[in-house]
C-alpha positions, -999 to +999 in steps of 0.1 A: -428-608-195-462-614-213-491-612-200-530-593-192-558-597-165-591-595-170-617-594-140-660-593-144-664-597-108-647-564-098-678-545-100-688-567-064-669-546-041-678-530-024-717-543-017-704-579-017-678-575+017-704-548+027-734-574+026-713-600+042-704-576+076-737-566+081-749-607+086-727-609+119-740-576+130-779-581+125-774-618+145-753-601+174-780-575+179-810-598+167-801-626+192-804-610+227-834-589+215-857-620+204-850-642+236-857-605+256-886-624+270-868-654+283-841-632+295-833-615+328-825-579+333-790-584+333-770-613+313-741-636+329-713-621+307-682-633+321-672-666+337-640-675+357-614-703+338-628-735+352-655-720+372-694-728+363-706-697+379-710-665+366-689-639+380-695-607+356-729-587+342-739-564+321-775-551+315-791-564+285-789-528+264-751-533+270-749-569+261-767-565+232-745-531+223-716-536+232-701-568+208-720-548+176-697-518+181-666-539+186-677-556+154-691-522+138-659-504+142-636-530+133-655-541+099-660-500+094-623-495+094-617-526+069-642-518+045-630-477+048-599-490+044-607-500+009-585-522-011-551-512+012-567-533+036-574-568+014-545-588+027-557-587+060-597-581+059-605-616+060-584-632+078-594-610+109-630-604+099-639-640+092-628-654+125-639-621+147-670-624+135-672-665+140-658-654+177-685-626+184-716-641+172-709-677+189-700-655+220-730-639+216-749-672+214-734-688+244-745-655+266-779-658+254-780-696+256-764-696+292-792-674+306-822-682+291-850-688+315-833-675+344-844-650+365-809-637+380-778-635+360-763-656+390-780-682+382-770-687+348-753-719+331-719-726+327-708-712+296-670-731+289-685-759+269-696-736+245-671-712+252-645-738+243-666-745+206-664-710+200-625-709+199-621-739+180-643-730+153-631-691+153-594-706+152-606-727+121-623-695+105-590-680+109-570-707+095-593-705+065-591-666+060-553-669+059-563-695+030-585-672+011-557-640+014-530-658+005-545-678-028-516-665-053-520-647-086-496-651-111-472-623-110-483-590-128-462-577-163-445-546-157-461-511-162-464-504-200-456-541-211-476-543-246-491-580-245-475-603-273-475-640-280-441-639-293-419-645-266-384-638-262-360-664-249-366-668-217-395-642-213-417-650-185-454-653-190-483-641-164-518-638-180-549-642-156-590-642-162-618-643-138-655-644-140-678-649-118-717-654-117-737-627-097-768-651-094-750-680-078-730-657-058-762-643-044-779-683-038-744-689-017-754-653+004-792-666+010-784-701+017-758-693+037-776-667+056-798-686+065-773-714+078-760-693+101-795-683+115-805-720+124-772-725+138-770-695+157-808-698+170-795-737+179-766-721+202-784-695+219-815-722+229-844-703+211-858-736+193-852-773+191-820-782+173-818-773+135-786-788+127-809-816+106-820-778+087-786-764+092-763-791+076-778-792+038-786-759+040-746-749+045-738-778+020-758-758-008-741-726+000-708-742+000-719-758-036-733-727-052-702-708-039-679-728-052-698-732-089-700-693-084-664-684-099-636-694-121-603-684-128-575-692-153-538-685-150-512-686-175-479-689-164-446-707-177-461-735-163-489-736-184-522-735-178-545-736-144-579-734-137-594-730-102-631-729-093-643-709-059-628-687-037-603-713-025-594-722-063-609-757-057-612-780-076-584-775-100-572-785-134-536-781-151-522-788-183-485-779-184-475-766-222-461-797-238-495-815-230-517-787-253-517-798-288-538-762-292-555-734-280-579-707-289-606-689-285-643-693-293-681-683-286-701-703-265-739-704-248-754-720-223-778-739-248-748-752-268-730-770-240-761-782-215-768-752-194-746-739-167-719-747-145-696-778-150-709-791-180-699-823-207-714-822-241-707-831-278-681-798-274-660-816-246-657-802-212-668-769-208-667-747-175-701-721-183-706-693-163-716-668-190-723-669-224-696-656-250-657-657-250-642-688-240-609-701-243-606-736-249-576-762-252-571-795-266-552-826-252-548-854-258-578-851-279-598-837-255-611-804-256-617-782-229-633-748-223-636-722-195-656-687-202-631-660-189-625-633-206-599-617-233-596-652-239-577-648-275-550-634-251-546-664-232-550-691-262-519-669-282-498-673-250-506-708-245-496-714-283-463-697-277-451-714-245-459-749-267-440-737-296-409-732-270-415-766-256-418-784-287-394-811-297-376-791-326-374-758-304-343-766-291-329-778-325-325-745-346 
């Protein structure tokens, strides 16, 4: 099997998952304490199935506390757990914290300008909101863990481009851009602010604020990475963490590939860019591997990109027409 893998964005763990848990634990403390004034001294915490009164409290230290420890001790363990615990961290993180903070919303929202906890508002409509979208957060954290990676070469495997009869072939390169990671974090940030302030009742509506503001954090995120896989199916590039949008070209389709130099200023700036050097995917200057078909070339900048361009030349070789007639 031949093959290499090359990461730049490594170097984000473990700030990145760290930034990310602290956002649901500033909102689920943050919440109760800046409606404390509109806020009796106990909060409506608990409501029957199918009732809309109240039937449970718990004094707004407690309320305030006690979802931030669940949330504390459950991202602590994750992130201590360290990379032994990446098949499962987001798709338990993502929709706990979807669960707590709209939770947390919904308390908030639900006694707001009461003065007895008994006399709070029904909480199932929201209640029932809550689930749906931490059921969807969870659906999409399976989505994220389970996005494949082409299967690693064996321990000691020296990389080479030519390839045995019937040798398998796994190469993969990522890089990602720091700076659009971190536009994603503040946009999205501050999504989940205006929609959270929204649910809990402390301002008019911001959905108007809240919708583009999520669409440019979806945008930057997904401009924010790239990745390219070799396999024996030839060649895939994803963008995002969800490896969407995608393009393939299988081997027979690559009249040739290799590796070249490339800025910015040659191609048009950053991002997805078209230009006099064909399609090029630019999220760094330097290395970039680059294939042509059908007269079309096409270039991503991941690294060890000579690597990938020998392999890709190899599996086209095998496909070729006159391979198969020694």
């Amino acid at each position: 099997m031949g093959g290499a893998a090359a990461d730049r964005g490594s170097g984000r763990w473990p700030w990145g998952a760290l930034g990310a848990s602290a956002v649901p634990l500033a909102l689920l403390i943050a919440l109760p304490l800046a409606a404390a004034h509109r806020l009796p001294d106990r909060l409506a915490t608990h409501w029957s199935a199918g009732s809309a009164r109240p039937d449970g409290s718990m004094p707004l230290w407690a309320a305030t506390l006690f979802p931030a420890l669940i949330w504390a001790a459950v991202a602590g363990g994750a992130l201590l757990a360290g990379r032994r615990a990446d098949t499962w961290r987001t798709p338990v993180l993502l929709p706990l914290g979807v669960a707590l903070v709209g939770a947390q919303a919904s308390i908030v929202r639900a006694n707001a300008d009461r003065a007895d906890w008994h006399d709070a508002r029904s909480a199932t409509g929201w209640g029932v909101a809550v689930v749906v979208a931490a059921v969807a957060a969870a659906g999409l954290g399976i989505l994220l863990a389970r996005r494949g990676l082409p299967d690693a070469p064996p321990p000691g495997a020296a990389p080479r481009a030519d390839l045995a009869p019937g040798e398998r072939v796994a190469w993969l390169s990522r890089t990602s851009s720091p700076w659009m990671h971190a536009l994603a974090a503040v946009f999205g940030v501050a999504a989940a602010v205006a929609v959270a302030v929204t649910v809990a009742g402390l301002t008019d509506p911001l959905w108007p604020l809240a919708a583009p503001l999520a669409l440019v954090a979806v945008t930057c995120l997904a401009c924010a990475s790239v990745q390219a896989a070799v396999t024996d199916e030839g060649l895939r590039v994803t963008l995002g963490p969800l490896g969407w949008p995608a393009r393939r070209w299988a081997p027979e389709t690559i009249e040739t590939a290799y590796a070249e130099h490339r800025t910015p200023g040659q191609v048009g700036g950053w991002g997805y860019r078209l230009s006099g050097l064909g399609t090029t995917v630019m999220l760094r200057a330097g290395e970039c591997l680059v294939v042509r078909a059908k007269g079309k070339a096409f270039a991503v900048s991941v690294d060890d990109a000579e690597r990938g361009a020998a392999l890709l030349n190899a599996l086209g070789a095998r496909h070729a027409p006159d391979a198969h007639h020694p």
